[in-house]
KOLSE-430957 format. One record per residue (C-alpha): residue number from 0; residue in three letters; y, x, z. Coordinates in steps of 0.25 Angstrom, whole numbers, plus 2048, in hexadecimal, padded with zeros to 3 digits. Example, Ala and Ser with C-alpha at 12.3 -4.5 7.8 and 13.67 -1.06 7.14 Angstrom:
! residues 2
REC:0:ALA:7EE:831:81F
REC:1:SER:7FC:837:81D
END
This chain:
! residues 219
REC:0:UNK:988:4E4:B4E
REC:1:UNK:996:4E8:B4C
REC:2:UNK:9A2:4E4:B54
REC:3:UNK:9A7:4DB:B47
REC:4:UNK:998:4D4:B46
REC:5:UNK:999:4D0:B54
REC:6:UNK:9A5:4C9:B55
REC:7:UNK:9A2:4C2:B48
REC:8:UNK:995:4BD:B4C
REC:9:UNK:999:4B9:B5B
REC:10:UNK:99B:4AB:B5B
REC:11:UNK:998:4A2:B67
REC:12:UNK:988:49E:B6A
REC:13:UNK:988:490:B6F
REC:14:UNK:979:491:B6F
REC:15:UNK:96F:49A:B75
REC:16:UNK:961:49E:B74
REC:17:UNK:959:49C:B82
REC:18:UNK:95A:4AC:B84
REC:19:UNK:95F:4B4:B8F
REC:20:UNK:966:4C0:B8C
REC:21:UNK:961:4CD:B94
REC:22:UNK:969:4D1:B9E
REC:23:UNK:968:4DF:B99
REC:24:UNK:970:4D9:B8C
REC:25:UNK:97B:4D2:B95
REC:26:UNK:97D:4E0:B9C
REC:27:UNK:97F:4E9:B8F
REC:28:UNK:989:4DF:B89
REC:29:UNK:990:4DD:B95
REC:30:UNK:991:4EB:B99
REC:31:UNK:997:4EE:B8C
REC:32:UNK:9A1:4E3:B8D
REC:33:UNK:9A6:4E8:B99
REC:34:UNK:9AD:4F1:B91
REC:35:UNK:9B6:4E7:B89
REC:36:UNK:9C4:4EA:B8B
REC:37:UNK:9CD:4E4:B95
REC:38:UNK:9DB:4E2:B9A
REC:39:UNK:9DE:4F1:BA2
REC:40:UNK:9D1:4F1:BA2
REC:41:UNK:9D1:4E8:BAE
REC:42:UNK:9C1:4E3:BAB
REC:43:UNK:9C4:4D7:BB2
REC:44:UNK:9B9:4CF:BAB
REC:45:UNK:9AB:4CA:BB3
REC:46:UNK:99F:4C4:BAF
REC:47:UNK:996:4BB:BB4
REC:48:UNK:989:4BD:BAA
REC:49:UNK:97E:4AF:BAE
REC:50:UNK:971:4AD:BA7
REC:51:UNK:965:4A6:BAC
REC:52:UNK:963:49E:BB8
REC:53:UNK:972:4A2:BBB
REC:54:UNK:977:49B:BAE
REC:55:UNK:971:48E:BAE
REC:56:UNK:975:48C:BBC
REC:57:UNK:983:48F:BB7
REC:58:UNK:982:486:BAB
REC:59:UNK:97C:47B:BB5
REC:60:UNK:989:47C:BBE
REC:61:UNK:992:47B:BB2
REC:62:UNK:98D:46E:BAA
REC:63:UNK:98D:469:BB9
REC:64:UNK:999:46C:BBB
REC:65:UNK:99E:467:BAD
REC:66:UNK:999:459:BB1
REC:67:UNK:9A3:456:BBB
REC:68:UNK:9AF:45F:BB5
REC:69:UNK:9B0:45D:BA6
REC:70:UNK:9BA:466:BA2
REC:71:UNK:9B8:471:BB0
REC:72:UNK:9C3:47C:BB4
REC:73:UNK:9C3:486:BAD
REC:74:UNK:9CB:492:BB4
REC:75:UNK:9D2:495:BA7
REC:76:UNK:9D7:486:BA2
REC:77:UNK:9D5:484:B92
REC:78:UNK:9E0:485:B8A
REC:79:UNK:9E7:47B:B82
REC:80:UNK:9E3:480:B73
REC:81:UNK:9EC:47E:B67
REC:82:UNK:9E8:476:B5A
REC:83:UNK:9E2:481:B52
REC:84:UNK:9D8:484:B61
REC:85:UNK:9D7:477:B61
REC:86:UNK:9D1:476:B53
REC:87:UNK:9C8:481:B54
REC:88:UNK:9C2:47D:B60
REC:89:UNK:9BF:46F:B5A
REC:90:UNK:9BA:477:B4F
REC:91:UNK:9B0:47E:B57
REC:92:UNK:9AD:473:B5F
REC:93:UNK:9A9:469:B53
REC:94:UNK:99F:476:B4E
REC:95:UNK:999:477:B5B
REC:96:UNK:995:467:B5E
REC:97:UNK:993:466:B50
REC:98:UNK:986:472:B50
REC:99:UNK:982:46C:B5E
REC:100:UNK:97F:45E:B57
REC:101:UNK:98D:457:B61
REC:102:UNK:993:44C:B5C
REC:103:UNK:9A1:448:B63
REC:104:UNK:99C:43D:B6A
REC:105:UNK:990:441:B6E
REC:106:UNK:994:444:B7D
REC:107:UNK:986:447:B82
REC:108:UNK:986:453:B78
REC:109:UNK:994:457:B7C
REC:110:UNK:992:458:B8A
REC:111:UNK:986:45E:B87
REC:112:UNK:98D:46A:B82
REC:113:UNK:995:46A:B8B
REC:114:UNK:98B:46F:B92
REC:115:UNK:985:479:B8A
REC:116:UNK:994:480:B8A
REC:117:UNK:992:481:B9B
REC:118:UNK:985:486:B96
REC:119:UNK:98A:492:B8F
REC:120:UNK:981:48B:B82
REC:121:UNK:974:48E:B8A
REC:122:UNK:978:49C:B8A
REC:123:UNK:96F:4A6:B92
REC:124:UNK:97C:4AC:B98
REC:125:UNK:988:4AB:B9B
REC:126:UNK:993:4B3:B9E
REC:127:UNK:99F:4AE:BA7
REC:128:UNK:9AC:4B7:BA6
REC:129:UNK:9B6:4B9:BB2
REC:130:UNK:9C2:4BF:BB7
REC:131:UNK:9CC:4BF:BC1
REC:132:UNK:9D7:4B2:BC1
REC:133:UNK:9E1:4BC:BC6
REC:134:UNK:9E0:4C4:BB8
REC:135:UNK:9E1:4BA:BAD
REC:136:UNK:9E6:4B7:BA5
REC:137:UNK:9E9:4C7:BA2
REC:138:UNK:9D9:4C9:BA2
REC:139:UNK:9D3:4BD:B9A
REC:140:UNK:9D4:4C4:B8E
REC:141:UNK:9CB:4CF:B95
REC:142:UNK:9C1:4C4:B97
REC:143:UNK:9BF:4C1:B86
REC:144:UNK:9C0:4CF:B85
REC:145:UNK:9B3:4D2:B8C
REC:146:UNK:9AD:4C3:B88
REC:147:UNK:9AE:4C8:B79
REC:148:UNK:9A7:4D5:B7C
REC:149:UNK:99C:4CF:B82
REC:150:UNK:99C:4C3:B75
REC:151:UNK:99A:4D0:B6B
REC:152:UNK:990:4D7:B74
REC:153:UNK:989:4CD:B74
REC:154:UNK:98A:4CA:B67
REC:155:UNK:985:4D7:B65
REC:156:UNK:978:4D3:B6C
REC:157:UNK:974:4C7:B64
REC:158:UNK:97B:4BF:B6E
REC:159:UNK:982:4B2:B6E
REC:160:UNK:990:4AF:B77
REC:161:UNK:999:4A4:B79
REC:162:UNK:9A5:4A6:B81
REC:163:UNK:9A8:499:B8A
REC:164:UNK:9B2:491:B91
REC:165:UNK:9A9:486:B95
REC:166:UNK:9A3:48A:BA1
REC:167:UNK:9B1:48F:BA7
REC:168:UNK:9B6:482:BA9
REC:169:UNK:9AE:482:BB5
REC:170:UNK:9B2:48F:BBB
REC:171:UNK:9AE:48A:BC9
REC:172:UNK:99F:48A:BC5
REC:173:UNK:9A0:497:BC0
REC:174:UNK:9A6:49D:BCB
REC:175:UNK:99D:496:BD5
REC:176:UNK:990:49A:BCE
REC:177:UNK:995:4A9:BC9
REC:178:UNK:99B:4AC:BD3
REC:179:UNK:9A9:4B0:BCD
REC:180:UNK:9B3:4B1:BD5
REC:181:UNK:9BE:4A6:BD7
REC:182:UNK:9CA:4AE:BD4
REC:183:UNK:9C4:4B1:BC5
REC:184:UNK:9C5:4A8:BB8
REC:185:UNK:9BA:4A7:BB0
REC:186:UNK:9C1:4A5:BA2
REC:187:UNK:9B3:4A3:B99
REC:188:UNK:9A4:4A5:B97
REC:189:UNK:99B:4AB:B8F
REC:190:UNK:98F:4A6:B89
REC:191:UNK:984:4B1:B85
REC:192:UNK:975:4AF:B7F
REC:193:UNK:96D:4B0:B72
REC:194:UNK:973:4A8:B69
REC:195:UNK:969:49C:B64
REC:196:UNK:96E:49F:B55
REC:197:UNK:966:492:B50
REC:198:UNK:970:488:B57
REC:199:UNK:97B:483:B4C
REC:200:UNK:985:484:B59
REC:201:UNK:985:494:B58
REC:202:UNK:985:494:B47
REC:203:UNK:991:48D:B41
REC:204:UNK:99C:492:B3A
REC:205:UNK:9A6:498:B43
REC:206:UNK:9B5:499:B3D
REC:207:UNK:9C1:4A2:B42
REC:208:UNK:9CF:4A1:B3D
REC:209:UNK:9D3:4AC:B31
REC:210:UNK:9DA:4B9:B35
REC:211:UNK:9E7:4B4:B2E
REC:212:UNK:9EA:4A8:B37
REC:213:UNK:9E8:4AF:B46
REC:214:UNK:9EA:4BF:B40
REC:215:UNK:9F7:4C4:B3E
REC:216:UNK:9FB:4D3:B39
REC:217:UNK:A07:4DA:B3C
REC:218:UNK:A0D:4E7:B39
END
């Protein structure tokens, strides 16, 4: 697989087959992202990597938490989004609940998934991404920089990814049960598995907007 083929055919894997990726797997892919680029090459980027027992006891502590805190604290505070985010996101939105069988007002399902988003989709890992407070926002980009090597490594490996905000709106659980350190934001997560390709939520048609509209040449 080519550089090319893998961005094309990442896309975000809301559903996972019951498989533990080997540590041996997580350690190549890692080691060779390591090597992404970074502002003066500061590397300031940590990761915490949780599978098994480790994980579901994470998930647990989240939808708990979720329960009394809606909406959480997340360290780095969600943006208001212009009208044409907006639109995309209902868009995605809509496509999501529609291949997961989640009508508007059913709120059982709704608060169901939730869930599933503090689960990392059933996910057999997840990777949480951390860094200093005192160096943001200078090194955030540093942290997509390194989140996207691993999405295409991972690609690479039949794997699936979904980068996520969800479980950083409770930094506080994640710090507690990680063990990251207080003075550092965690600005997203990562969900990593063997995708269950047989879900409708990990096959519809996915759009980006043309070249022309966001793409301007000069000189």
């Amino acid at each position: 697989m080519d550089v090319k083929q893998a961005v094309l055919q990442r896309r975000s894997i809301r559903a996972y087959l019951p498989r533990r990726v080997p540590q041996e797997v997580l350690k190549d892919m890692l080691e060779t992202a390591l090597w992404s680029p970074s502002a003066e090459n500061v590397q300031a980027w940590f990761l915490k990597v949780v599978s098994g027992k480790a994980k579901d006891e994470l998930c647990q502590a989240l939808v708990e938490a979720a329960k009394f805190d809606l909406r959480g604290h997340p360290d780095i505070p969600n943006p208001m989004l212009p009208p044409e985010c907006l639109d995309r996101r209902r868009v995605l939105g809509y496509k999501v609940y529609e291949t997961k069988g989640i009508a508007r007002e059913d709120k059982a399902k709704r608060i169901w998934w939730s869930e599933e988003n503090l689960r990392f989709f059933g996910a057999p890992t997840a990777i949480i991404v951390h860094t200093p407070a005192s160096l943001s926002p200078y090194i955030l980009t540093d942290m997509g920089l390194i989140s996207m090597a691993i999405m295409l490594l991972a690609t690479e490996k039949g794997l699936g990814t979904c980068p996520m905000i969800a479980a950083t709106s409770y930094p506080e659980v994640l710090r507690e049960r990680l063990g990251i350190p207080d003075d550092h934001l965690i600005p997203f997560t990562l969900a990593l598995g063997y995708p269950d390709m047989t879900d409708p939520v990990n096959n519809f048609p996915r759009d980006r907007e043309p070249l022309d509209k966001v793409v301007r040449f000069l000189g």
